[in-house]
N, C-alpha and C positions, 0 to 999 in steps of 0.2 A: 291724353285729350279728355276733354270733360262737355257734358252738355250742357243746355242752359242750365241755369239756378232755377227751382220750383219757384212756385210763386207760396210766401207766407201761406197761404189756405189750402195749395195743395201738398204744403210739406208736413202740414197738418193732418189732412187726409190720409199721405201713407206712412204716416205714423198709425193711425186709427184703422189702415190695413193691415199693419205688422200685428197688431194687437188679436184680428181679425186671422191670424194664422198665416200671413201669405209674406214670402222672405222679403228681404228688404229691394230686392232688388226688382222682384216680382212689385210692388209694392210702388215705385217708383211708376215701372212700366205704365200700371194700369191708371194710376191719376195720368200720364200723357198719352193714355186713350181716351176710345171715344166710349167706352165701357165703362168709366168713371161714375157715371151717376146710376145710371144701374147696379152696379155692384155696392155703392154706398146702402143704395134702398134697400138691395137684397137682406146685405149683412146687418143692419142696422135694425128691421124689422126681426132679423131672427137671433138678434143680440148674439152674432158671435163672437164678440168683444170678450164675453165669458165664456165663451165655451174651452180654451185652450186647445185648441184644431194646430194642428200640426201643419207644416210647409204645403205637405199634398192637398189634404183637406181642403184649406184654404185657396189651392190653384180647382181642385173640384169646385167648390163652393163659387168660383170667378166664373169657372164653366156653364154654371146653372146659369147665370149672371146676363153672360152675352149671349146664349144658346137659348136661351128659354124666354126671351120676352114674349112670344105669344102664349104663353101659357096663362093661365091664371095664378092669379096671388096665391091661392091655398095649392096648385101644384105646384108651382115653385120653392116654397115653404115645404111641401113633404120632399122632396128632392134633396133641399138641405139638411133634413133633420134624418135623411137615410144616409146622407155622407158623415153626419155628426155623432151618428148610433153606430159606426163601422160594417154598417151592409155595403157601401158602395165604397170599393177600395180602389177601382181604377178608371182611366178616363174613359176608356171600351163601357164601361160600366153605368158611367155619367150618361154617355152618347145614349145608351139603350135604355136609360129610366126617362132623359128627354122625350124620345123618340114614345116609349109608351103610354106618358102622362099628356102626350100632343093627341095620340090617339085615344084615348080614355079618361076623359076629365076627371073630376072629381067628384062624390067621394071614389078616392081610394082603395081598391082592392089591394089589402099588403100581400095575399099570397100570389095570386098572379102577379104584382108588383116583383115580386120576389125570384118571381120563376123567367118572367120576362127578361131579369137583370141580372142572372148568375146566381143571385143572392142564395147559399145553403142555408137550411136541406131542402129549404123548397125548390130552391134552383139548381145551382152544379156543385157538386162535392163528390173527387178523387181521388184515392191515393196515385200514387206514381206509377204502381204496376196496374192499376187500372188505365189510367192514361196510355199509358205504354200500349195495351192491349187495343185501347180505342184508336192510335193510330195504326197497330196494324190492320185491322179493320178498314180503316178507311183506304190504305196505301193498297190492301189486298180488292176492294173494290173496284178501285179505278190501277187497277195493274197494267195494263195496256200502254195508259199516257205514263205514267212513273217510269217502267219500263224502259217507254220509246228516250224520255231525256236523261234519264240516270242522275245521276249527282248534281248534273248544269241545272237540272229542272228541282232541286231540293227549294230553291227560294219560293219558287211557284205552288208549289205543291203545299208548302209550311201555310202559303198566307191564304190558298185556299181552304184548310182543314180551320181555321180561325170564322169560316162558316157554317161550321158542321157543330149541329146544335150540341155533338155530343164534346166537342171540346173547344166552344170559342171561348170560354172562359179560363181556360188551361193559361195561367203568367206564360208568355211569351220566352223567358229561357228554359222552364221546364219543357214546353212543345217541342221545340227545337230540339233539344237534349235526346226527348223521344223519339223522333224523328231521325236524327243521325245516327243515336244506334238500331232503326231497323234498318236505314239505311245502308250502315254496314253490316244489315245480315243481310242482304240482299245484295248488295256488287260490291263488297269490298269495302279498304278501307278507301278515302277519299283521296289519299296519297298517290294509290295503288293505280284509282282512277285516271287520276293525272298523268303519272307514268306512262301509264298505257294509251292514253291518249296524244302523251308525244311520243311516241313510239310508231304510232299508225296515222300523225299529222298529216306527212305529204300522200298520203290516201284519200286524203278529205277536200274536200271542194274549197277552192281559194277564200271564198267569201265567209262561209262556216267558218273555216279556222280564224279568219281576222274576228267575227263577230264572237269567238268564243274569246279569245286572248283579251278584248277587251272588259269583258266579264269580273276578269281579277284586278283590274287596274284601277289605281284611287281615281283616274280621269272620269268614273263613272260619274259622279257627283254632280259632275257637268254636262251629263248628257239627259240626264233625267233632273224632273222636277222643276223648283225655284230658279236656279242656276240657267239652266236649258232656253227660261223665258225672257228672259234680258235682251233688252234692248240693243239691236246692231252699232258697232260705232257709226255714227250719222244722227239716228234717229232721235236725239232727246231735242226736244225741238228749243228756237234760241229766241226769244223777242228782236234780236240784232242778227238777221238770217248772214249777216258777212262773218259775224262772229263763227259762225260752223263753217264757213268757207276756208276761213284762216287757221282752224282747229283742224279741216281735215288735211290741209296743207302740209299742217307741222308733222302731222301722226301718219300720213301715209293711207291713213283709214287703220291704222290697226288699233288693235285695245289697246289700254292704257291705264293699269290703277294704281293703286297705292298702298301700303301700309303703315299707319300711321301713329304709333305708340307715344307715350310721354314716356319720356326717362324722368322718372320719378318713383320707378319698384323695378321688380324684377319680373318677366311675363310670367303668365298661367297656365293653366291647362286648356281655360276658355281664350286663350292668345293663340292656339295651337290653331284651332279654326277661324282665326281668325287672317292669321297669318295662310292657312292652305286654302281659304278661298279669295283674297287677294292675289296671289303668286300664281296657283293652282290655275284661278281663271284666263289670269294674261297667257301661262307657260301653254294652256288648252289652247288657244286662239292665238297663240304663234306672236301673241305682243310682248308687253314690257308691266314691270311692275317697278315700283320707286320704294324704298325702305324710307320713309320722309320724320324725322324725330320733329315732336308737335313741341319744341325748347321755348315755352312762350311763358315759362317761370320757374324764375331760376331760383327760385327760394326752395324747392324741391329737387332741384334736379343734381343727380352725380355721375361722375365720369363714366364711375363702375357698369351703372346704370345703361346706356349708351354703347357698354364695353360687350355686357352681355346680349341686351338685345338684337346687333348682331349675329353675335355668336350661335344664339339660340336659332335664327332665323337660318344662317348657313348650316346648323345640326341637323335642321327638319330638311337640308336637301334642297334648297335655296338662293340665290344668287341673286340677288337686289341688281336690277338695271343701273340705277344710280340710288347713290348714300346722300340724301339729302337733310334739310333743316327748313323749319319754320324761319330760325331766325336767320338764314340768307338773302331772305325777299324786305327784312325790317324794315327800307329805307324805303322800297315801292310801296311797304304799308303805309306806312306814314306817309307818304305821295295821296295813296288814294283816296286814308281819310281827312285831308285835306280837301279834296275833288268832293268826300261827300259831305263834308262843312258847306261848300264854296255852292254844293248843290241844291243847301235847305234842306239836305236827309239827316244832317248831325250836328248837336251842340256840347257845348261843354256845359258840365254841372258840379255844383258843389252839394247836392243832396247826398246826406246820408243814407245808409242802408234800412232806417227806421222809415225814412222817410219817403223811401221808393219803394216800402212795405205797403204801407198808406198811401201810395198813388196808385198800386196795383187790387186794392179792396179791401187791405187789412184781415187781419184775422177773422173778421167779419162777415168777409165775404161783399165787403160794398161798395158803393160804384166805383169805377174808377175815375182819374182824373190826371190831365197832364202837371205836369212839371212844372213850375215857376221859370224856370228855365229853356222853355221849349221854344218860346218866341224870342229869345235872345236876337242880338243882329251876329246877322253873318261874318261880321270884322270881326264884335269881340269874341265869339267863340274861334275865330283863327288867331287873334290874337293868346288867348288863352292856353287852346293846344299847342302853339312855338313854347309857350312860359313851362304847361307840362314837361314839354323834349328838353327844357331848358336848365330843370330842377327847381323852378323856383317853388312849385307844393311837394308838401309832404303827403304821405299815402292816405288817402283818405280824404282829402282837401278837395281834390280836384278829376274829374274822367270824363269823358268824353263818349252819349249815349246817343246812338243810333234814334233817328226821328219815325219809327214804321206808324204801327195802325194800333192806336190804344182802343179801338169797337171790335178787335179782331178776341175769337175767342180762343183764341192759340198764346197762350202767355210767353212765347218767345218772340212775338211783335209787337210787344209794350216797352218798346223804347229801351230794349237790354245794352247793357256795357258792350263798349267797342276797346275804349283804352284804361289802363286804370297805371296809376301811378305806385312803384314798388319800390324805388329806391334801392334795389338791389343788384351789384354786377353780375355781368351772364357771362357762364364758362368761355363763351367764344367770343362775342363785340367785346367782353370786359364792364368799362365805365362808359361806353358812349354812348347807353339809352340807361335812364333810369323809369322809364314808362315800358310796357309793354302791352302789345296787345291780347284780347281777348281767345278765348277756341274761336268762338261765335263771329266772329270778325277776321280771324287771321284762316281757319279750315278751308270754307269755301274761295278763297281767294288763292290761296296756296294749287289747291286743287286746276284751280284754271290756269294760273303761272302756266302748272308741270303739265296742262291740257289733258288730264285723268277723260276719260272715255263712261268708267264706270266706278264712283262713287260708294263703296261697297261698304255697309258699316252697321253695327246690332240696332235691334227695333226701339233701344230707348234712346235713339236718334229722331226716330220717326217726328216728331214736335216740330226738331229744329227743321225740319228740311224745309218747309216756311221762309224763315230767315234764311237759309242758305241760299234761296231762290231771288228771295227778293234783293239781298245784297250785292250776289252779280246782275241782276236787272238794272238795281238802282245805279250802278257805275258802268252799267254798258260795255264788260266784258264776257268773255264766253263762260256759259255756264254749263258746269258738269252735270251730271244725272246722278242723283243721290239714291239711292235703294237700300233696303235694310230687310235683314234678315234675322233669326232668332239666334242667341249669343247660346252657348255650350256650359253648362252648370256640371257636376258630379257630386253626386248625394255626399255626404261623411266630409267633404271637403272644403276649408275654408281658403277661399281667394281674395278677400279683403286685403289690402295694402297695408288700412292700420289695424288691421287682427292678428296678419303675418307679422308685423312690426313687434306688433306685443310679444307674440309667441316665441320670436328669436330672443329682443332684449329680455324679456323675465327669464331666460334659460328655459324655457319649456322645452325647446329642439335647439338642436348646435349650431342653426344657421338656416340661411332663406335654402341650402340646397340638402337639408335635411332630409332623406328619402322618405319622410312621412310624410312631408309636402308634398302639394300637385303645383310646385312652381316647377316651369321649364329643365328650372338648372339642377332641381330635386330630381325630376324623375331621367334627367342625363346620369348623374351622380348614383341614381338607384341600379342603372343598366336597364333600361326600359329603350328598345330600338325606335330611333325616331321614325322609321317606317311604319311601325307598329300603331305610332300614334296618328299618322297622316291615314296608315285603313281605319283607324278607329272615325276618326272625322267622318271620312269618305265613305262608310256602313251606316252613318246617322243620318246621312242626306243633309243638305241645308232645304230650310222653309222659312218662313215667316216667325213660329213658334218656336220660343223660348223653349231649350231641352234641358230638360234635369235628368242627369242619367245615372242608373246605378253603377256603382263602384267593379260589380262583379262582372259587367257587361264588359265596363274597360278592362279588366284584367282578365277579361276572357278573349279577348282581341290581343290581346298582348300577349296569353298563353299561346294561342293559334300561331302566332305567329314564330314564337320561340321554336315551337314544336317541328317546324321544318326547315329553321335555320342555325340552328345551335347544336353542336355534337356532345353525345351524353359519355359522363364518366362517371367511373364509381368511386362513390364518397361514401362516407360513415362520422354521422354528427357524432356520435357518443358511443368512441370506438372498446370496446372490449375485447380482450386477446381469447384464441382460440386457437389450441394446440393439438393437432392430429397426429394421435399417440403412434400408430401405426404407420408413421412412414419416417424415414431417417431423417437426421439434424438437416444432411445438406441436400434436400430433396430442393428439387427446382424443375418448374413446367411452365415453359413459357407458352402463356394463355392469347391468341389473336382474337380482338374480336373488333369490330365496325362501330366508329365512334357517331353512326345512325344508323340504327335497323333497315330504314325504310329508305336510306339514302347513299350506294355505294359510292356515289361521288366523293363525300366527305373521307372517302376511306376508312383505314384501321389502325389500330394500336397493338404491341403488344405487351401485356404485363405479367408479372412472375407468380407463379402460383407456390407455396409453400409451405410448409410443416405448420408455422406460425404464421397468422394469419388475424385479421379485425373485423370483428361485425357489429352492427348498430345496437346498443344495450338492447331497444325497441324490439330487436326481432327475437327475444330469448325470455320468456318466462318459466320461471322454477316449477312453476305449478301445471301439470299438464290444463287447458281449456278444449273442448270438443268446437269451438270456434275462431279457435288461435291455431293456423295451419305452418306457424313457422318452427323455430327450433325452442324445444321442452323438453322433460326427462320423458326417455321411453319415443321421442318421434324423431324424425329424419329431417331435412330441409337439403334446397339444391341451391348451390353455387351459383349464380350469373354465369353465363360461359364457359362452367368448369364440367367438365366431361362425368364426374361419378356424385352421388351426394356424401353427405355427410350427417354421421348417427349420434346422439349424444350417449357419452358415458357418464362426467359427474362435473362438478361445478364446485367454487369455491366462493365462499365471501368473506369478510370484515367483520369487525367487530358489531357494527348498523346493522349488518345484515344485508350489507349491497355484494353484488355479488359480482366478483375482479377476476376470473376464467374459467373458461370454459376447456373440457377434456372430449373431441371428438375422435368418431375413427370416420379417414377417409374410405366409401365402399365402391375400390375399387379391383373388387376380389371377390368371388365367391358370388352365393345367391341375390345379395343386395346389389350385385353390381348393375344390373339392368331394372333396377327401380325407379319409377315417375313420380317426381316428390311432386307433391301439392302444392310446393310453394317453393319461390329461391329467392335469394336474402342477396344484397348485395356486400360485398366482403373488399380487403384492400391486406396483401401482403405483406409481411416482413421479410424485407430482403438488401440487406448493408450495398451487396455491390451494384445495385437498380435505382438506391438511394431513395427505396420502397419502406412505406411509404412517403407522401409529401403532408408536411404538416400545416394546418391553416393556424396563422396566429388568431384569429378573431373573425367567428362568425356571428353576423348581425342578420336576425329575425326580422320583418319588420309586419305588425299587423295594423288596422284602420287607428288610427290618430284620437279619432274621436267616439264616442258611443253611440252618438245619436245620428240620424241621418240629416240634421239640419242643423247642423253646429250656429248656422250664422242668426237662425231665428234666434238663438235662446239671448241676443245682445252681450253684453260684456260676462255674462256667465256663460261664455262658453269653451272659459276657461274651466270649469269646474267641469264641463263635459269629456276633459282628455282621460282616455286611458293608461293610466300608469305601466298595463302589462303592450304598451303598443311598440315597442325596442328587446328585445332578448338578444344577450349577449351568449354566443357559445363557445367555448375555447377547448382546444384539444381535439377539434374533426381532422380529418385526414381524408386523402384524395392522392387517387392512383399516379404514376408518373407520366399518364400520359396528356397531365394538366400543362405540363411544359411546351409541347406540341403546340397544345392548342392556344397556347402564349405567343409563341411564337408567330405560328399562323396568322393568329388574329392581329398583331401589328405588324405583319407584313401584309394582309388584305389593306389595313386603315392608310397605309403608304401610300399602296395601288389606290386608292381613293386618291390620293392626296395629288401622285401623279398625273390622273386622269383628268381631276377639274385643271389643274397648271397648263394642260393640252389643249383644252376646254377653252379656257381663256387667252391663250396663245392663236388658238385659232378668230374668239372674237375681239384679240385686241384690248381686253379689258385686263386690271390687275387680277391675277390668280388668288384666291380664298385660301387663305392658311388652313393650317390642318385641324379641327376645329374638337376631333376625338379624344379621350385618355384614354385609362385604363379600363375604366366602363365599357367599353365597345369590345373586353375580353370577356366571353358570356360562355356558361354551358350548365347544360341540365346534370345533376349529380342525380344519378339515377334514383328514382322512387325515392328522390327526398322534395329536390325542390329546381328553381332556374337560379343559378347565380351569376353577378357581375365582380368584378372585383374593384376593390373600392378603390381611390385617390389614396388611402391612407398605407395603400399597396409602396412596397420598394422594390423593384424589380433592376438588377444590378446590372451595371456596365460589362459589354462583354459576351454576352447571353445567359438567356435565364436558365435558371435550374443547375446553375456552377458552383452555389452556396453563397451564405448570406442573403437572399431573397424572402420578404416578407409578405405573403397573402394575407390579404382581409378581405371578404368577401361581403356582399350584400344582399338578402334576397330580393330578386325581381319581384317573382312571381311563386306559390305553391302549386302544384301539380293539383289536379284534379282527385279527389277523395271518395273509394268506391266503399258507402256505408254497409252496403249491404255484406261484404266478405272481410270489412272493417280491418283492412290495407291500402295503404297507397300504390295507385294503379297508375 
């Protein structure tokens, strides 16, 4: 789907804001607000055309823009030129230099400026074990309330300490960070919490428990905020009050929305929320959502396209009331822009697009003026659009432009395209239109067709809803309630259709489901849980404002989440042999251990422990270090799960000088036997008849794609932004036997999925959702390295797996969290 076209002078404009640091998309937004001339003045006075401001900058800078018109020209001006010199780095930031230049004109105080607004050393400067320290301070203050809510009360507690002068300026994932681990010095971990918490459930008061269960559920989203305040079905009010009478007739009064994509790419990450507040909202209020493809040009559009879209929609955990089409309703379009020919709201025209530049003000900016065509008679404009439906023009000759309000200062009521002539076949009518109609023309009318209750669509809509309004007025059908909310960005990532395009055809990545992409089918393909991404949405909240989020935020969501649904096994990226001289050839101990610490549900495995044995090059350096606590000449290290440690005696290397084994003694004898190593490494047996260990054909690293956080600002150089080291290929890791297991497993849960919706839809009579999962959906954390999926490029053999000839390739999801200070992964 697409919005109106700018008008020549405002496409002008956000060009002249992209220059001004603010993305393109950002850029579009704010020329169809009402912030537009504000913000020209702003940036234009403080020439940041040169300054090269960066994405953020440039959204600071927009900040000052709409937030600061009472202020005076020279505060305004110093506000920008604090975001332009790097004192003000966050919006928290913006808000409190607003806030302090309203109360203290100018001149200028820079050091209370400074102090007022974070800005170091006059204002706030931390290290992390100071922060650390300042939250427990605060937690040990108000210990009482902390106490009484425990872990439920972490949210509360976080956003209170964000007013305590000693840490409102603490980045929001460092707080949190702080916060969690006093939090687990103080009750545990938050796992532990939970447990214990259903353990002692029906102890607890009916209502508590329901009002706690809700707490974790993505339905929050809905109950708070934006979402929360929407309109009851009934309320949006009709100029034609029968029209709602017959709207609530059809609906029952229930919600009713939609999702409405162009198959013309492949969705995004920013389709993720778009798609879980469409569905999320109906599925909350017990209605219906429509999966509606916007097919209204077919020179773009493929099958594939269509194929996915679906697919994606049922991965996220989704069920489309009905699969619909724009171009099912073709023939009642064409009905009812005849109705608004017949009406005097529409003519046909032969003007070009030079020429409806120049009726809209020209580059210039000046007056406008109608059409030559605008007084046409009512016959030959009918006459004209039968010859369009007919073929007799070519594209470009002939279209058929809505008659609104050329005084109106909303450039999507200056007479925009309704039909436009394509001459192209559509996957589904074929040849029987060569006309098709517009978004602008066919959205709103579609929406009343299917009687959508709530309209729900991103704030660079906001212009159109004008025209959306006025177009069911003008034909005297029921009109939907249009609302818009702010669309979902990810810093490092680009979502462009024709960026992605580039990126696939030049060979950049192997394809639109490249795990380095954030398109849908990429981060399926990566083993990224589509739950993972519905809490991601549903932790951001929806508002009005546009989010740009960071990359670590989502993968922080996605780690959390791994971390209590995936069982860990022991792997070894870059296995080195290790031979423990001291016990016989045919030594074997079968080692159990719990494929989740924290989760006996998941159960146990058991794997062989033996003479020979593989550990990660990583955990062995030749050189003893007094800050390297794993295995070296002269120190000890412990086994994962293995009952005694292990001593190093000697080591051998190559001709390089790499070094290809290691000679330990197991000490499980004598004084060393009751020794607490410092550290335990994780390790993976040789042992033929366990068919110990299992080898991975190809493991894939993956790190950020790009280097910059605004890949989309830098325009068509933002190809020269990819990072070449953003793919590492590893080959020769290995993983314990008990990866079979958890193969297994895991496509016999994806089944039990597959079962359940077939149940699902038996009971509502509607066709059952194929099974929408691969191999991706087999996930586990290889202990203290990283989370991995295994790829598509996996062969996993008739018969069951782990029989032979079975090919892994793995991908990483996610890395594990990195504790600098003991400079191991934890």
């Amino acid at each position: 789907m697409a919005p109106a076209p700018l008008s020549p002078e405002l496409e002008a404009l956000a060009e002249y804001f992209q220059k001004c640091g603010l993305a393109p998309t950002a850029s579009v937004e704010t020329v169809r607000g009402k912030a537009k001339g504000a913000a020209q003045a702003l940036f234009t006075a403080n020439k940041l055309e040169d300054k090269q401001l960066n994405n953020k900058q440039g959204l600071f800078a927009l900040q000052v823009a709409k937030d600061g018109s009472k202020l005076t020209e020279e505060s305004r001006n110093y506000a920008v030129e604090a975001i332009i010199d790097g004192r003000l780095k966050s919006p928290d930031q913006v808000t409190a230099a607003l806030k302090y230049l309203a109360a203290n004109p100018a001149p200028v105080d820079a050091a209370a400026f400074d102090k007022a607004c974070g800005v170091a050393p006059a204002g706030f400067s931390a290290t992390p074990e100071e922060v650390l320290e300042r939250v427990r301070a605060y937690i040990e203050s108000n210990k009482a309330d902390v106490t009484k809510l425990g872990w439920n009360g972490i949210g509360k507690s976080t956003g209170l300490m964000k007013g305590d002068d000693g840490l409102r300026w603490v980045q929001t994932l460092d707080l949190k960070g702080a916060v969690e681990k006093v939090y687990e010095e103080i009750f545990g971990s938050r796992e532990d919490a939970k447990a214990a918490a259903a353990t002692n459930k029906a102890k607890k008061e009916p209502v508590k428990a329901a009002s706690a269960a809700v707490a974790d559920k993505p339905e929050d989203m809905f109950l708070t905020g934006w979402l929360s305040r929407l309109h009851k079905p009934g309320g949006n009010t009709q100029v034609y009050p029968e029209r709602m009478a017959e709207h609530l007739k059809a609906t029952g009064g229930k919600v009713f929305t939609r999702f409405p994509p162009e198959p013309n790419g492949f969705l995004h990450i920013g389709h993720s929320k778009a798609i879980a507040v469409n569905f999320g909202y109906a599925k909350h209020h017990l209605g219906h959502c429509y999966l509606r493809y916007d097919d209204t040009n077919p020179e773009a559009e493929e099958q594939i396209y269509f194929d996915k879209i679906l697919e994606n929609v049922r991965w996220l955990g989704y069920e489309p009331y009905q699969i619909t089409h724009s171009s099912d309703h073709f023939q009642e379009l064409y009905d009812l822009a005849c109705e608004l020919i017949k009406s005097g709201l529409a003519y046909t025209s032969n003007d070009t697009a030079e020429e409806m530049q120049a009726q809209r003000g020209g580059k210039d900016h000046g007056a406008r003026y109608a059409s030559k065509d605008r007084s046409k008679p009512i016959e030959q404009s009918l006459a004209e659009f039968a010859d369009m439906k007919a073929g007799k023009y070519q594209p470009g000759e002939m279209i058929l432009r809505m008659k609104q309000d050329l005084e109106s200062s909303n450039p999507t009521m200056w007479d925009i395209v309704a039909y436009r002539v394509l001459g192209k076949p559509h996957h589904r009518t074929g040849t029987e239109w060569c006309m098709y109609p517009t978004y602008d023309f066919t959205h709103c009318l579609c929406d009343s067709f299917e009687n959508i209750s709530h309209s729900l669509c991103t704030t660079e809509f906001i212009g159109a809803r004008t025209a959306y309004e006025w177009l069911c007025d003008a034909l005297k059908v029921y009109k939907p309630r249009q609302s818009e909310y702010g669309r979902l960005s990810l810093e490092g990532a680009i979502t462009s259709k024709r960026k992605l395009l580039r990126l696939v055809k030049e060979g950049h990545v192997s394809g639109w489901d490249d795990p380095r992409l954030y398109t849908l089918v990429a981060l399926k393909r990566r083993g990224v849980p589509p739950a993972a991404i519905i809490a991601f949405v549903s932790d951001l909240g929806v508002s009005v404002q546009s989010t740009i989020v960071q990359l670590s935020r989502f993968e922080q969501t996605v780690r959390q989440h791994l971390e209590t649904t995936t069982p860990r096994l022991l792997m070894v990226l870059n296995p080195i042999r290790v031979t423990l001289e001291n016990l016989p050839a045919d030594f074997h101990l079968p080692i159990t251990k719990p494929l989740h610490p924290k989760d006996p549900s998941m159960g146990s495995n058991t794997v062989p422990f033996t003479r020979d044995l593989f550990i990660d090059a990583d955990d062995f350096r030749t050189i003893a270090d007094k800050d390297f606590f794993r295995l070296c000449p002269g120190a000890s290290v412990g086994l994962l799960n293995v009952p005694h440690i292990i001593s190093y005696v000697s080591h051998e290397v190559d001709a390089n000088g790499k070094v290809t084994s290691i000679v330990c003694r197991y000490e499980n004898e004598g004084p060393l036997s009751k020794t607490k190593p410092k550290a335990f490494v994780q390790w993976i047996a040789e042992h033929k008849p366990s068919n110990s260990p299992v080898q991975i054909a190809e493991t894939r690293i993956f790190s950020r794609l790009f280097k910059s956080d605004d890949p989309a600002s830098l325009g068509d150089d933002y190809i020269k932004d990819i990072d070449p080291e953003s793919l590492k290929r590893v080959d020769g890791a290995v993983v314990e036997v008990g990866v079979w297991k958890v193969i297994e497993d895991s496509l016999e849960r994806a089944k039990k999925v597959v079962e359940e919706r077939k149940e699902q839809a038996k009971k509502d009579g509607t066709e059952a959702p194929p099974h929408v999962d691969g191999v991706e959906a087999i996930r586990f954390q290889g202990q203290r390295v990283a989370y991995f999926a295994l790829d598509l490029d996996s062969e996993l053999k008739e018969g069951g797996v782990g029989k032979g000839g079975d090919k892994l390739v793995l991908n990483l999801i996610a890395p594990l969290k990195q504790d600098a200070g003991a400079g191991k992964k934890v």
